[in-house]
C-alpha positions in Angstrom: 5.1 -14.9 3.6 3.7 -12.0 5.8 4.8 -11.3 8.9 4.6 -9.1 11.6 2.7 -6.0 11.6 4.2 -2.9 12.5 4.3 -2.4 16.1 1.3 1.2 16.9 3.2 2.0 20.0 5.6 3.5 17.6 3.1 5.1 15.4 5.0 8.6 15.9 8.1 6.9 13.7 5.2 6.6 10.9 4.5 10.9 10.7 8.8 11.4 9.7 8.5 12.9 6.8 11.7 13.2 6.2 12.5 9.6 6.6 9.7 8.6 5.1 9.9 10.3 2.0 13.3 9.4 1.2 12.0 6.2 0.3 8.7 7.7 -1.5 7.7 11.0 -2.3 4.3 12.0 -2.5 4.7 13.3 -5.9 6.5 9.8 -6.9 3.4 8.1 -5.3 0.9 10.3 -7.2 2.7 9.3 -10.3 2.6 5.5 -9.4 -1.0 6.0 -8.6 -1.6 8.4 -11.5 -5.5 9.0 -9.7 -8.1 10.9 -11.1 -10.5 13.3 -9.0 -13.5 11.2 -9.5 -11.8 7.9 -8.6 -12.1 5.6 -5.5 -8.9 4.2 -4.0 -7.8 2.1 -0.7 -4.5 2.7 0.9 -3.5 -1.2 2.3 -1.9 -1.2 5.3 -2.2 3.0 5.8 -1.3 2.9 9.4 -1.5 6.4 10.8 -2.5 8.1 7.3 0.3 9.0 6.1 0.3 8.6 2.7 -3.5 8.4 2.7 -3.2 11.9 3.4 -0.9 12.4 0.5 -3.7 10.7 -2.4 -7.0 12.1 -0.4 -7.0 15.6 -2.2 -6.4 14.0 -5.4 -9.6 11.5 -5.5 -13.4 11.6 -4.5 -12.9 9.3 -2.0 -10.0 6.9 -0.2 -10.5 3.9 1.9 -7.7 3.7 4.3 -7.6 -0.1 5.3 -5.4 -1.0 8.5 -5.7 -4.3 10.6 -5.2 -2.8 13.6 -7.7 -0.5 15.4 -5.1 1.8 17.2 -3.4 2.8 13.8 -6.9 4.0 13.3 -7.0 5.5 16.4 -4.3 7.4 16.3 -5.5 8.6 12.5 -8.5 9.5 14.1 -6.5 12.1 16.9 -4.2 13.3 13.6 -7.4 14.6 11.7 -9.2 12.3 8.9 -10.0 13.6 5.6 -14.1 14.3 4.5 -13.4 11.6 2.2 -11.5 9.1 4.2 -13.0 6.2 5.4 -11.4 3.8 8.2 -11.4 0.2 7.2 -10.2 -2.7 10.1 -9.4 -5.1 7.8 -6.8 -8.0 6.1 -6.0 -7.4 2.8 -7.3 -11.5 2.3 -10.4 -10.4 3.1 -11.3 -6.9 1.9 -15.0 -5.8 2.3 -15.4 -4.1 -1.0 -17.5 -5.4 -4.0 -15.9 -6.8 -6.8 -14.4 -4.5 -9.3 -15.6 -1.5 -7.3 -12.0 0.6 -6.6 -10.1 2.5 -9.4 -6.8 1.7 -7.6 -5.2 0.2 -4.7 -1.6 1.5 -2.9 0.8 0.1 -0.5 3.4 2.0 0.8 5.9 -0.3 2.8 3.4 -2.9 3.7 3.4 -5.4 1.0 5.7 -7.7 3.1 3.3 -8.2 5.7 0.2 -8.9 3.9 1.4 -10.9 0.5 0.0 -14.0 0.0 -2.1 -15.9 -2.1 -5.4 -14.8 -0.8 -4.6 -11.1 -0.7 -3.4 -11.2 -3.8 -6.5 -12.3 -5.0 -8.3 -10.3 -2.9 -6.8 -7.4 -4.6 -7.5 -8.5 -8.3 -11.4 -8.9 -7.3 -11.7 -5.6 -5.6 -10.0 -3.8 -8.7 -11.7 -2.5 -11.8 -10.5 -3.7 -15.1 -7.7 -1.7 -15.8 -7.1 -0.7 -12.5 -3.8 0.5 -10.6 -1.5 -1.6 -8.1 1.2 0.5 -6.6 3.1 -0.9 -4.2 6.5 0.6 -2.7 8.4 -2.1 -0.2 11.6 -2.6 1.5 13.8 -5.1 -1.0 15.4 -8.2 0.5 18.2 -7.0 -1.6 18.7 -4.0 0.8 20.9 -3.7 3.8 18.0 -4.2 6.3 19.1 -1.0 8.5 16.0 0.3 7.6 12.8 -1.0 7.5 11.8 -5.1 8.9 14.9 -7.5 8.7 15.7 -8.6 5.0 14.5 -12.0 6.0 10.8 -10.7 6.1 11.1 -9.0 2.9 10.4 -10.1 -0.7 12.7 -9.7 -3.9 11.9 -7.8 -6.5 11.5 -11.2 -8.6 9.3 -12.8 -6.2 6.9 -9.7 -6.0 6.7 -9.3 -9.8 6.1 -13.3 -10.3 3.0 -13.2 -7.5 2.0 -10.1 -9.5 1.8 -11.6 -12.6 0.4 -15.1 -11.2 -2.7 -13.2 -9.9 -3.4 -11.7 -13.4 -1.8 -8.5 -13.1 0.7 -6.6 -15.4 3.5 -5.3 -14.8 3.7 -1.5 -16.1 6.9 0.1 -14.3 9.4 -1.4 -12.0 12.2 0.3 -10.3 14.6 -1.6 -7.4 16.1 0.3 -5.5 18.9 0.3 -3.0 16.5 -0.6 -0.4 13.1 -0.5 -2.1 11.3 -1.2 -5.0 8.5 0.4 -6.5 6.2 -1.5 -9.1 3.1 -0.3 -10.9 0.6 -3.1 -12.0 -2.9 -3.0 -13.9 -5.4 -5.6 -13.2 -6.7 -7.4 -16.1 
């Protein structure tokens, strides 16, 4: 699939806190992530840094990877972390060495970058033994939230791409409108 991305003229939506972290807290993303303070991490699709700013105290360094420039941008007028780098880049084609990250997050984004090549891209970028969290919008949801259903995977279809690209599953939970699964690369 992957569609559209989400539209930075509306960037302010992204800093709700309130809405956002009804459909993940930062403490539930710290637990999905379950970093370590020497580790190295990239939020997928962190937008205006919201939940990069959520993991940065918690690790030695984050790589918050966005393929649009004014997501950055307006990161850049919020305040960036020491030890947060920018990264304009598709998830197909990440510009990290092979098994160089500790863990990898995506927090709402999975529908618009899953695919094959990401996927992959993913499992080369990740250590052995490394984390995959990924919160989405379900297509079993309602759709008042979040992209239309149509643009949104199942909680079937995420875990079988998972598991085709050589991850395992270690927690799911689907959710009215979201999941959340935690994966380890082999």
């Amino acid at each position: 699939m992957g569609y559209h991305t989400f539209d930075a003229g509306r960037a302010d939506k992204l800093e709700d806190a309130q809405q956002r972290y009804r459909s993940l807290s930062a403490e539930e993303l710290r637990w999905a992530l379950s970093p370590d303070s020497d580790e190295t991490v990239a939020d997928l699709g962190s937008g205006t840094g919201f939940y990069t700013d959520d993991i940065a105290p918690d690790v030695d360094h984050v790589y918050a990877v966005d393929i649009q420039d004014a997501m950055h941008d307006y990161y850049r007028e919020k305040g960036v972390p020491d030890n947060v780098d920018l990264v304009t880049s598709g998830v197909d084609d990440l510009p990290f060495d092979t098994s160089s990250l500790d863990g990898v997050f995506s927090t709402m984004t999975y529908h618009e970058f899953a695919s094959d090549g990401a996927l992959n891209e993913v499992a080369r970028v990740l250590k052995s033994g490394g984390t995959f969290a990924i919160a989405d919008w379900a297509a079993s949801g309602s759709g008042s939230n979040g992209p239309p259903v149509d643009e949104r995977f199942s909680a079937g279809e995420a875990t079988d791409a998972l598991r085709q690209h050589g991850f395992t599953i270690e927690f799911e939970a689907v959710r009215p409108e979201t999941f959340l699964f935690v994966a380890s690369a082999e």
